[in-house]
MARTINU-36603 format. One record per residue (C-alpha): x, y, z; residue number from 1. Coordinates in pm, whole numbers, plus 32768, in hexadecimal, padded with zeros to 4 digits. Example, Ala and Ser with C-alpha at 12.3 -4.5 7.8 and 13.67 -1.06 7.14 Angstrom:
<atom <84CE; 7E3E; 830C>; 1>;
<atom <8557; 7F96; 82CA>; 2>;
% end
This chain:
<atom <9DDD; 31C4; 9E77>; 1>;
<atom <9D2C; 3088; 9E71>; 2>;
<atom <9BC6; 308B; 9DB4>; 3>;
<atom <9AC0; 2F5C; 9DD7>; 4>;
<atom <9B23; 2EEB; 9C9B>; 5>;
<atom <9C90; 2E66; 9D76>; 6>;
<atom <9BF7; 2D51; 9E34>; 7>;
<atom <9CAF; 2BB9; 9DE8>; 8>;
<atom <9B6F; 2B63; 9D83>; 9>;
<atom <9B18; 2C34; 9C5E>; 10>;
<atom <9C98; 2C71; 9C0D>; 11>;
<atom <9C97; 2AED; 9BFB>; 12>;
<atom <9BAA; 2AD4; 9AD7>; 13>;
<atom <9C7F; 2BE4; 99E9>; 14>;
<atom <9B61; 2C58; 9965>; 15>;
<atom <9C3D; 2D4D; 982F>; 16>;
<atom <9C4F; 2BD5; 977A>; 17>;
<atom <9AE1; 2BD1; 9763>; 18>;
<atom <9ACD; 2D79; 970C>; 19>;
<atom <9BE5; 2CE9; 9608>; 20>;
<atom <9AF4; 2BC0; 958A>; 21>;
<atom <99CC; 2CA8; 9549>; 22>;
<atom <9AB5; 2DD3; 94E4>; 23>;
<atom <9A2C; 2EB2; 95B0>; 24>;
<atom <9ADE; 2F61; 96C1>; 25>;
<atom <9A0D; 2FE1; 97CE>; 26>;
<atom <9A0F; 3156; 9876>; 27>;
<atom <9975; 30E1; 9990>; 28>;
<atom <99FA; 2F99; 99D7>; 29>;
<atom <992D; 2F41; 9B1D>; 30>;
<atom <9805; 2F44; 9A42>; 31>;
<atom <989E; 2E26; 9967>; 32>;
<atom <98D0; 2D88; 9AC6>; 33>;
<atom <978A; 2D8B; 9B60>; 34>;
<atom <9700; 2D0F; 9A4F>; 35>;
<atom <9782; 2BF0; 9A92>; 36>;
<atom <9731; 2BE9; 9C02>; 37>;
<atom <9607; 2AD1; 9C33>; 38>;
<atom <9520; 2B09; 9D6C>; 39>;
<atom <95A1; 29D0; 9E1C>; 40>;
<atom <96FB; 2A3F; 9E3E>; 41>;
<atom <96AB; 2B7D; 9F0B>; 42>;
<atom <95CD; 2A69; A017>; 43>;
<atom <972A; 29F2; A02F>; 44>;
<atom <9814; 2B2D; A012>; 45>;
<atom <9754; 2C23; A0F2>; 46>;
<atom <985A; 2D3A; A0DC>; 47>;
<atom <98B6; 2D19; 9F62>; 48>;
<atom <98CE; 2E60; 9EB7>; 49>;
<atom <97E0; 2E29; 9DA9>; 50>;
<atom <9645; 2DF4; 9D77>; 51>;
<atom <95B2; 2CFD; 9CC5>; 52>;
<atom <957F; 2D19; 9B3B>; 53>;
<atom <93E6; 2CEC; 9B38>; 54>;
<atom <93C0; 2E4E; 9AFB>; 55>;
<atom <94CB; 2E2D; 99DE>; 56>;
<atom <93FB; 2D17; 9952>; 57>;
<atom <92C5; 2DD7; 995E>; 58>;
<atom <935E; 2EFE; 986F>; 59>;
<atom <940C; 2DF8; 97D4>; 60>;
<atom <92D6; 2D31; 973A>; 61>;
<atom <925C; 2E58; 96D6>; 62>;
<atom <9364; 2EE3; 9638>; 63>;
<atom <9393; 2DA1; 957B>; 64>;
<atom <9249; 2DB5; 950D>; 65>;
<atom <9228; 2EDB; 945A>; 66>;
<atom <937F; 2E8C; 93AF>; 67>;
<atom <92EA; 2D44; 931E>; 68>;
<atom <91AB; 2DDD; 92E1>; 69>;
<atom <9270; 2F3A; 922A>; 70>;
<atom <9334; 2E45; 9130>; 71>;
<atom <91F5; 2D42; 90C5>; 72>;
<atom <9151; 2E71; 9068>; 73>;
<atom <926C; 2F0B; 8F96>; 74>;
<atom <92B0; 2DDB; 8F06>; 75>;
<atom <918F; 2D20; 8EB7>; 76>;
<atom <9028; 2D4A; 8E2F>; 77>;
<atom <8F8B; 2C26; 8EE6>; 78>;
<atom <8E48; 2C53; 8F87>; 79>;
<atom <8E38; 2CBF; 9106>; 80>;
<atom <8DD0; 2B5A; 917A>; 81>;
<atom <8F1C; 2A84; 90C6>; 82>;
<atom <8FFA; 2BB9; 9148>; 83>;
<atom <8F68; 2B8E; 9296>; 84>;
<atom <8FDB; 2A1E; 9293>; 85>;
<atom <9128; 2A75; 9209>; 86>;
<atom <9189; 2B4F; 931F>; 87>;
<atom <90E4; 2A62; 9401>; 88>;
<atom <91CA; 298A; 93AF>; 89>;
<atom <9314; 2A4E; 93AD>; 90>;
<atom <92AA; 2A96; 9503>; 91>;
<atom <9278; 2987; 959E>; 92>;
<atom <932B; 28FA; 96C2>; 93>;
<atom <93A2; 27C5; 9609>; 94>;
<atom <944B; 28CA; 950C>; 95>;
<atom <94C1; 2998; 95EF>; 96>;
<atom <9559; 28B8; 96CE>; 97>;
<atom <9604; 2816; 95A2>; 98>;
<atom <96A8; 2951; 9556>; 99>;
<atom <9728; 2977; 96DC>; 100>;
<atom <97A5; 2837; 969A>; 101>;
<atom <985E; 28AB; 956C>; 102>;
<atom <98E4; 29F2; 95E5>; 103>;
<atom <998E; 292D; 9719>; 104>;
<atom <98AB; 29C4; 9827>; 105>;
<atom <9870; 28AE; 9911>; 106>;
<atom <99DA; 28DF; 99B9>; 107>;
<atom <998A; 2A69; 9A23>; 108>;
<atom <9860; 2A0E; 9AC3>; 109>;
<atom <9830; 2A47; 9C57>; 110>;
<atom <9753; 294E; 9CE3>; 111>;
<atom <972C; 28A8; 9E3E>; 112>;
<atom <97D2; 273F; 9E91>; 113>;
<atom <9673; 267D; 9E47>; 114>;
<atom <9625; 2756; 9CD1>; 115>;
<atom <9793; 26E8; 9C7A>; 116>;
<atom <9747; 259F; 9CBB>; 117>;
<atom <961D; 25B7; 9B9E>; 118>;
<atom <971C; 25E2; 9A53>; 119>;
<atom <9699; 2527; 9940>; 120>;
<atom <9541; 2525; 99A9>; 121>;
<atom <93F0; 25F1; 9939>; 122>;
<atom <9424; 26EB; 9A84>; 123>;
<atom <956D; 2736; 99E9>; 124>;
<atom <9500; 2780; 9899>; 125>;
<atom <93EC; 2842; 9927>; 126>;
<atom <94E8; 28DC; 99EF>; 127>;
<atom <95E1; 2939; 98AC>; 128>;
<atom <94CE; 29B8; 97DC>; 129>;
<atom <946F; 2A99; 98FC>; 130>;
<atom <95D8; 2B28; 9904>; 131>;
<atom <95DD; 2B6B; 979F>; 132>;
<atom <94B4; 2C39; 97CF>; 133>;
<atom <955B; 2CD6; 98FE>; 134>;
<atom <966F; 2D11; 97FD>; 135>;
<atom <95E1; 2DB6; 970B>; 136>;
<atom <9545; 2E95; 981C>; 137>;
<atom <96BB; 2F11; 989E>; 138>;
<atom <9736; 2F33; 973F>; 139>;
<atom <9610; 3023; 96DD>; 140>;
<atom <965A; 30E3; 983B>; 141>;
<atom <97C3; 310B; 97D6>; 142>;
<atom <97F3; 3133; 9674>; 143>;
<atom <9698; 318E; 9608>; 144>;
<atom <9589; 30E1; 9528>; 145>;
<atom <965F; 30ED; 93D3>; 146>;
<atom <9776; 301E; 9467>; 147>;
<atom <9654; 2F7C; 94FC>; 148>;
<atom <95C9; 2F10; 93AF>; 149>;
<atom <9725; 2ECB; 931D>; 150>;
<atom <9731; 2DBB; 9418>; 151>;
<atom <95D6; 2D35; 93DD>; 152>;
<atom <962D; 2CE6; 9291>; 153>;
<atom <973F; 2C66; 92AB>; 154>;
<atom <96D7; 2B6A; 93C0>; 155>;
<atom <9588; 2B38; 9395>; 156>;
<atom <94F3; 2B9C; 923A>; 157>;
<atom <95FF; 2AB0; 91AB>; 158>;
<atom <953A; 29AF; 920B>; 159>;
<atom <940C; 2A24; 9135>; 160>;
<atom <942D; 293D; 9005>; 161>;
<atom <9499; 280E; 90B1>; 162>;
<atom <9323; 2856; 9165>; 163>;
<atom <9283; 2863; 9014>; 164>;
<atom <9353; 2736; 8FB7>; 165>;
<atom <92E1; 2655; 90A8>; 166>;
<atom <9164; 26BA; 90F0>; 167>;
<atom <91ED; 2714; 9248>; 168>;
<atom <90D3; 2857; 9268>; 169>;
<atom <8FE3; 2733; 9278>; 170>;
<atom <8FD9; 2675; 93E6>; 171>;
<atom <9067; 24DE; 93CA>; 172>;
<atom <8F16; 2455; 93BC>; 173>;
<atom <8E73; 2544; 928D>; 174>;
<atom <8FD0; 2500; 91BB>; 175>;
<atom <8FB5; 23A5; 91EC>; 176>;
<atom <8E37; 2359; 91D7>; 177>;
<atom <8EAF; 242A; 907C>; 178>;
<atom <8FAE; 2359; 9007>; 179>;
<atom <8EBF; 2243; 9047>; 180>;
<atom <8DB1; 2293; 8F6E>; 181>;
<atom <8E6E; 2314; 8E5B>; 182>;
<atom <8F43; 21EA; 8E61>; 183>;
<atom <8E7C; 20E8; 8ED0>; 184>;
<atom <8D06; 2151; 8EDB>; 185>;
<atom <8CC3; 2103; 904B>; 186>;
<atom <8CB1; 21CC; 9169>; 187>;
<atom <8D94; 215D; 9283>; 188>;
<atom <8CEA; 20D5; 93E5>; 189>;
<atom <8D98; 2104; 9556>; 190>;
<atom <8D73; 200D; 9638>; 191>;
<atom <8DB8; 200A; 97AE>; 192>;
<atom <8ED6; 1EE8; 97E9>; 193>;
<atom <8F2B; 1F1E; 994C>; 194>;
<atom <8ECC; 2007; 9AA4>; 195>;
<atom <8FC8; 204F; 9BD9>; 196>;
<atom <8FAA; 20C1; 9D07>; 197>;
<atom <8EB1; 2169; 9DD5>; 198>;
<atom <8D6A; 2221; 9D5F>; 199>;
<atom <8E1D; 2363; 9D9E>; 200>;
<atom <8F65; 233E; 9CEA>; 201>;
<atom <8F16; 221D; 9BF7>; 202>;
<atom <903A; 220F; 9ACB>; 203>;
<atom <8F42; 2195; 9980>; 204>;
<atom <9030; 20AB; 9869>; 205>;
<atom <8F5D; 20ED; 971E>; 206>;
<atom <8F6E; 2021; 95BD>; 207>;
<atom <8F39; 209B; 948F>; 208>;
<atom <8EAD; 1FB2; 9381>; 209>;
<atom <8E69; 1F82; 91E3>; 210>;
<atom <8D34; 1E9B; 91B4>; 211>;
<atom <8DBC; 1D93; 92DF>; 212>;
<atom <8F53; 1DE1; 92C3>; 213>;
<atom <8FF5; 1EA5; 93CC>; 214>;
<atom <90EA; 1FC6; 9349>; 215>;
<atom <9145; 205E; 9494>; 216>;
<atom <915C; 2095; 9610>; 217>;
<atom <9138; 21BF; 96D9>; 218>;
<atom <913B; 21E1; 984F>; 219>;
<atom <90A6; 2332; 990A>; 220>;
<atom <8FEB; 23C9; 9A50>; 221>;
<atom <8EB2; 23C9; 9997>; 222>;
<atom <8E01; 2313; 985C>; 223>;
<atom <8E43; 2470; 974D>; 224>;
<atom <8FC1; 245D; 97BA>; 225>;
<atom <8FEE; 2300; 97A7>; 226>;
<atom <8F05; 22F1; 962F>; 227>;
<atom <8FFD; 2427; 95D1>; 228>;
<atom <914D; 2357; 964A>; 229>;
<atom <90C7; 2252; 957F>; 230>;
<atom <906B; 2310; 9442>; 231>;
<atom <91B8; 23A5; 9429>; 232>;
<atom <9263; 2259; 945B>; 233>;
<atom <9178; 21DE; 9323>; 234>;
<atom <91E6; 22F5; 9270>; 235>;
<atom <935C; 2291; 9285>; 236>;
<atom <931D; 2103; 923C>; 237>;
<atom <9243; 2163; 9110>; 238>;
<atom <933A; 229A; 909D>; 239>;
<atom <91FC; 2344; 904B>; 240>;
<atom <91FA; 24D1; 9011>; 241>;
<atom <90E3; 25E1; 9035>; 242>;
<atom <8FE8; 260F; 8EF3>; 243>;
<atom <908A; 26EE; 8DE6>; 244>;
<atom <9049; 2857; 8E15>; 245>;
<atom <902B; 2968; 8D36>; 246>;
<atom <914B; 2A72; 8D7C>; 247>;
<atom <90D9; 2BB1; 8D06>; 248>;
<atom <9215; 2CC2; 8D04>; 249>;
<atom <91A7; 2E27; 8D20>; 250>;
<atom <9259; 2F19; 8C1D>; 251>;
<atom <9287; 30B7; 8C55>; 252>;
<atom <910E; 3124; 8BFD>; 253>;
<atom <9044; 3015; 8C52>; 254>;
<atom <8F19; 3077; 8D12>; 255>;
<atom <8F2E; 3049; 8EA7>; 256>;
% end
Protein backbone atom coordinates (compact mmCIF):
# COMPACT_ATOMS: atom_id res chain seq x y z
CA UNK A 1 0.00 0.00 0.00
CA UNK A 2 1.38 3.21 -0.95
CA UNK A 3 2.05 5.80 2.09
CA UNK A 4 2.84 9.69 1.44
CA UNK A 5 6.22 9.03 2.04
CA UNK A 6 6.04 7.17 -2.01
CA UNK A 7 5.69 10.27 -3.98
CA UNK A 8 8.98 10.98 -7.03
CA UNK A 9 9.52 13.90 -5.25
CA UNK A 10 10.52 12.96 -1.80
CA UNK A 11 11.72 9.38 -3.03
CA UNK A 12 14.00 11.56 -5.31
CA UNK A 13 15.92 13.16 -2.49
CA UNK A 14 16.82 9.53 -0.60
CA UNK A 15 16.58 10.99 2.42
CA UNK A 16 18.23 7.34 4.53
CA UNK A 17 21.79 9.04 3.16
CA UNK A 18 21.15 11.99 5.25
CA UNK A 19 19.46 9.62 8.46
CA UNK A 20 22.98 7.76 7.57
CA UNK A 21 25.08 11.20 7.78
CA UNK A 22 23.64 12.18 11.17
CA UNK A 23 23.33 8.44 12.33
CA UNK A 24 20.15 8.61 13.26
CA UNK A 25 17.41 6.60 11.79
CA UNK A 26 14.06 7.99 12.15
CA UNK A 27 10.66 6.12 13.45
CA UNK A 28 8.70 8.47 11.93
CA UNK A 29 10.24 9.36 8.80
CA UNK A 30 7.64 12.02 7.48
CA UNK A 31 8.69 14.07 10.37
CA UNK A 32 12.38 14.10 9.05
CA UNK A 33 10.56 15.14 5.79
CA UNK A 34 8.55 18.00 6.67
CA UNK A 35 11.10 19.39 8.23
CA UNK A 36 12.44 20.06 5.38
CA UNK A 37 9.36 21.34 3.65
CA UNK A 38 9.81 25.41 3.25
CA UNK A 39 6.46 27.45 3.03
CA UNK A 40 7.07 28.45 -0.59
CA UNK A 41 6.99 25.07 -1.97
CA UNK A 42 3.41 24.24 -0.78
CA UNK A 43 2.27 28.01 -2.82
CA UNK A 44 3.54 25.90 -5.57
CA UNK A 45 2.58 22.18 -4.74
CA UNK A 46 -1.02 22.69 -3.49
CA UNK A 47 -1.77 18.95 -3.06
CA UNK A 48 1.65 17.81 -1.57
CA UNK A 49 1.27 15.49 1.29
CA UNK A 50 3.19 17.31 3.79
CA UNK A 51 2.93 20.87 5.97
CA UNK A 52 5.38 23.18 6.28
CA UNK A 53 8.26 22.83 9.00
CA UNK A 54 7.58 26.38 10.95
CA UNK A 55 6.03 24.60 13.67
CA UNK A 56 9.12 22.18 13.67
CA UNK A 57 11.29 25.22 13.90
CA UNK A 58 9.42 26.66 16.68
CA UNK A 59 10.06 23.38 19.05
CA UNK A 60 13.15 23.22 17.40
CA UNK A 61 14.77 26.61 18.74
CA UNK A 62 13.65 25.78 21.79
CA UNK A 63 14.77 22.61 22.13
CA UNK A 64 18.17 23.75 20.98
CA UNK A 65 18.17 26.14 23.53
CA UNK A 66 17.91 24.47 26.54
CA UNK A 67 20.51 21.87 25.20
CA UNK A 68 23.14 24.71 24.83
CA UNK A 69 22.04 26.34 27.84
CA UNK A 70 22.04 22.48 29.97
CA UNK A 71 25.85 21.89 28.85
CA UNK A 72 27.40 25.77 29.61
CA UNK A 73 26.09 25.25 32.89
CA UNK A 74 27.59 21.75 33.52
CA UNK A 75 30.57 22.70 32.12
CA UNK A 76 31.56 25.98 32.99
CA UNK A 77 31.59 28.44 35.96
CA UNK A 78 31.37 31.64 33.96
CA UNK A 79 29.08 34.25 35.05
CA UNK A 80 25.38 34.37 33.58
CA UNK A 81 26.18 37.41 31.29
CA UNK A 82 29.57 35.65 29.22
CA UNK A 83 27.34 32.30 29.17
CA UNK A 84 24.56 34.25 27.77
CA UNK A 85 26.89 35.39 24.91
CA UNK A 86 28.28 31.99 24.44
CA UNK A 87 25.07 30.41 23.65
CA UNK A 88 24.19 33.43 21.79
CA UNK A 89 26.57 32.66 19.69
CA UNK A 90 26.27 28.87 19.12
CA UNK A 91 22.88 29.86 18.16
CA UNK A 92 23.02 32.04 15.88
CA UNK A 93 21.88 31.83 12.36
CA UNK A 94 25.34 32.34 10.89
CA UNK A 95 26.32 29.10 13.04
CA UNK A 96 23.64 27.33 12.36
CA UNK A 97 23.44 27.71 8.88
CA UNK A 98 27.13 26.78 8.69
CA UNK A 99 26.38 23.55 10.19
CA UNK A 100 23.34 22.90 7.47
CA UNK A 101 25.93 23.59 5.22
CA UNK A 102 28.14 20.98 6.68
CA UNK A 103 25.68 18.23 7.26
CA UNK A 104 24.68 18.45 3.36
CA UNK A 105 21.16 19.85 3.94
CA UNK A 106 20.69 22.26 1.21
CA UNK A 107 19.91 19.31 -1.42
CA UNK A 108 16.70 17.89 0.82
CA UNK A 109 15.23 21.07 0.95
CA UNK A 110 11.56 21.77 -0.78
CA UNK A 111 11.31 25.18 -1.92
CA UNK A 112 9.35 26.97 -4.74
CA UNK A 113 11.06 27.80 -8.33
CA UNK A 114 11.91 31.63 -7.19
CA UNK A 115 13.53 30.45 -3.28
CA UNK A 116 15.68 27.97 -5.42
CA UNK A 117 16.80 30.55 -7.41
CA UNK A 118 18.26 32.39 -4.01
CA UNK A 119 21.27 29.57 -3.21
CA UNK A 120 24.20 31.26 -2.06
CA UNK A 121 22.57 34.22 -0.83
CA UNK A 122 21.57 35.62 2.89
CA UNK A 123 17.65 34.30 2.23
CA UNK A 124 19.24 30.97 1.81
CA UNK A 125 21.27 30.92 4.79
CA UNK A 126 18.42 32.27 6.65
CA UNK A 127 16.56 29.67 5.08
CA UNK A 128 19.21 26.63 6.17
CA UNK A 129 19.54 27.81 9.64
CA UNK A 130 15.77 27.76 9.86
CA UNK A 131 15.76 24.03 8.74
CA UNK A 132 18.25 23.06 11.20
CA UNK A 133 16.05 24.37 13.78
CA UNK A 134 13.14 22.60 12.09
CA UNK A 135 15.51 19.63 12.45
CA UNK A 136 16.22 19.47 15.63
CA UNK A 137 12.43 19.90 16.26
CA UNK A 138 11.58 16.38 14.26
CA UNK A 139 14.48 14.64 15.83
CA UNK A 140 13.26 15.51 19.45
CA UNK A 141 9.57 14.37 18.20
CA UNK A 142 11.00 11.06 17.09
CA UNK A 143 13.73 9.90 19.12
CA UNK A 144 13.28 12.03 22.17
CA UNK A 145 15.41 14.86 23.87
CA UNK A 146 18.57 12.53 24.75
CA UNK A 147 19.17 11.67 21.13
CA UNK A 148 18.20 15.16 20.84
CA UNK A 149 21.14 16.38 22.85
CA UNK A 150 23.50 13.72 21.39
CA UNK A 151 23.01 15.56 18.21
CA UNK A 152 23.42 19.03 19.60
CA UNK A 153 26.73 18.26 20.57
CA UNK A 154 27.86 16.81 18.15
CA UNK A 155 26.78 19.50 15.57
CA UNK A 156 26.63 22.43 17.32
CA UNK A 157 28.51 22.53 20.74
CA UNK A 158 31.58 21.48 18.68
CA UNK A 159 31.77 24.68 17.60
CA UNK A 160 32.14 26.13 21.19
CA UNK A 161 35.93 26.69 21.35
CA UNK A 162 36.47 27.80 17.91
CA UNK A 163 33.76 30.70 19.33
CA UNK A 164 36.03 31.40 22.22
CA UNK A 165 38.91 31.27 19.78
CA UNK A 166 37.95 33.85 17.63
CA UNK A 167 35.94 36.47 19.89
CA UNK A 168 33.01 35.39 17.71
CA UNK A 169 30.31 35.90 21.03
CA UNK A 170 31.24 39.51 20.43
CA UNK A 171 29.34 41.24 17.22
CA UNK A 172 32.13 42.35 14.12
CA UNK A 173 32.22 45.83 15.18
CA UNK A 174 32.95 45.33 19.27
CA UNK A 175 35.81 42.56 18.18
CA UNK A 176 37.27 44.81 15.92
CA UNK A 177 36.97 48.31 17.63
CA UNK A 178 38.88 45.61 20.27
CA UNK A 179 41.56 44.55 18.29
CA UNK A 180 42.03 48.16 17.51
CA UNK A 181 42.70 49.56 20.71
CA UNK A 182 44.63 46.87 22.07
CA UNK A 183 46.72 46.83 19.06
CA UNK A 184 46.79 50.08 17.91
CA UNK A 185 45.26 52.53 20.50
CA UNK A 186 42.59 54.09 18.26
CA UNK A 187 39.14 53.54 17.94
CA UNK A 188 38.02 52.77 14.40
CA UNK A 189 35.54 55.47 12.44
CA UNK A 190 32.73 54.36 9.66
CA UNK A 191 32.19 56.41 7.03
CA UNK A 192 29.37 56.45 4.49
CA UNK A 193 31.16 55.86 0.83
CA UNK A 194 28.22 55.42 -1.35
CA UNK A 195 23.96 55.40 -1.40
CA UNK A 196 21.66 53.43 -4.11
CA UNK A 197 18.55 53.50 -4.99
CA UNK A 198 15.39 54.89 -3.80
CA UNK A 199 14.57 56.31 -0.24
CA UNK A 200 12.70 53.14 0.41
CA UNK A 201 15.11 50.42 -0.54
CA UNK A 202 18.46 52.31 -0.49
CA UNK A 203 21.63 49.56 -0.41
CA UNK A 204 24.37 51.75 2.09
CA UNK A 205 28.46 50.71 0.99
CA UNK A 206 30.25 51.53 4.44
CA UNK A 207 34.24 52.00 5.14
CA UNK A 208 35.87 51.27 7.92
CA UNK A 209 38.99 53.30 8.80
CA UNK A 210 42.42 53.48 11.26
CA UNK A 211 43.35 57.22 11.79
CA UNK A 212 42.73 58.07 7.71
CA UNK A 213 43.46 54.30 6.16
CA UNK A 214 40.63 52.28 4.95
CA UNK A 215 40.66 48.46 6.17
CA UNK A 216 37.38 47.38 4.69
CA UNK A 217 34.09 47.47 2.71
CA UNK A 218 30.74 46.39 3.57
CA UNK A 219 27.57 46.75 1.60
CA UNK A 220 23.87 46.34 3.39
CA UNK A 221 19.99 47.51 3.44
CA UNK A 222 20.74 49.76 6.19
CA UNK A 223 23.86 51.73 7.86
CA UNK A 224 24.26 48.80 11.20
CA UNK A 225 24.38 45.99 8.40
CA UNK A 226 26.56 47.56 6.13
CA UNK A 227 29.12 48.96 9.46
CA UNK A 228 28.73 45.05 10.56
CA UNK A 229 29.69 43.68 6.79
CA UNK A 230 32.44 45.93 7.08
CA UNK A 231 33.73 45.11 10.57
CA UNK A 232 33.87 41.53 9.83
CA UNK A 233 35.70 42.10 6.59
CA UNK A 234 38.33 44.22 8.90
CA UNK A 235 38.49 41.47 11.05
CA UNK A 236 39.73 39.05 8.30
CA UNK A 237 42.37 41.69 6.63
CA UNK A 238 43.74 42.45 10.12
CA UNK A 239 43.52 38.51 11.36
CA UNK A 240 42.50 40.00 14.60
CA UNK A 241 40.77 37.68 17.37
CA UNK A 242 38.34 38.46 20.33
CA UNK A 243 40.08 39.73 23.83
CA UNK A 244 41.38 36.74 25.87
CA UNK A 245 38.87 35.29 28.17
CA UNK A 246 39.07 33.65 31.29
CA UNK A 247 37.71 29.92 30.96
CA UNK A 248 36.63 28.86 34.22
CA UNK A 249 35.88 24.75 34.20
CA UNK A 250 33.43 23.66 36.82
CA UNK A 251 34.58 20.45 38.84
CA UNK A 252 31.95 17.83 40.80
CA UNK A 253 31.19 20.13 44.02
CA UNK A 254 31.53 23.42 42.95
CA UNK A 255 28.76 25.59 44.05
CA UNK A 256 25.82 26.30 41.32
Amino acid sequence: MKTKLDSPEIKEKNFSVLEEKIGIKFKHPEYLVQAFVHRSYLNEHRDFNFGHNERLEFLGDAVLELAVTEFLFNEYGNPEGELTNWRAALVNAKILSSIAYEIGMESYLFLSHGESKDAGTKARDYIMANTMESLIGAIYIDQGYIATQQFVTRWVITKLQYILENGLYMDAKSRFQEGAQEKIGVTPVYKVLDEEGPDHAKTFKIGVFIDKELIAEGRGMSKQEAELEAAEAAVKVKGWKGPKINIIKRKTGDPL
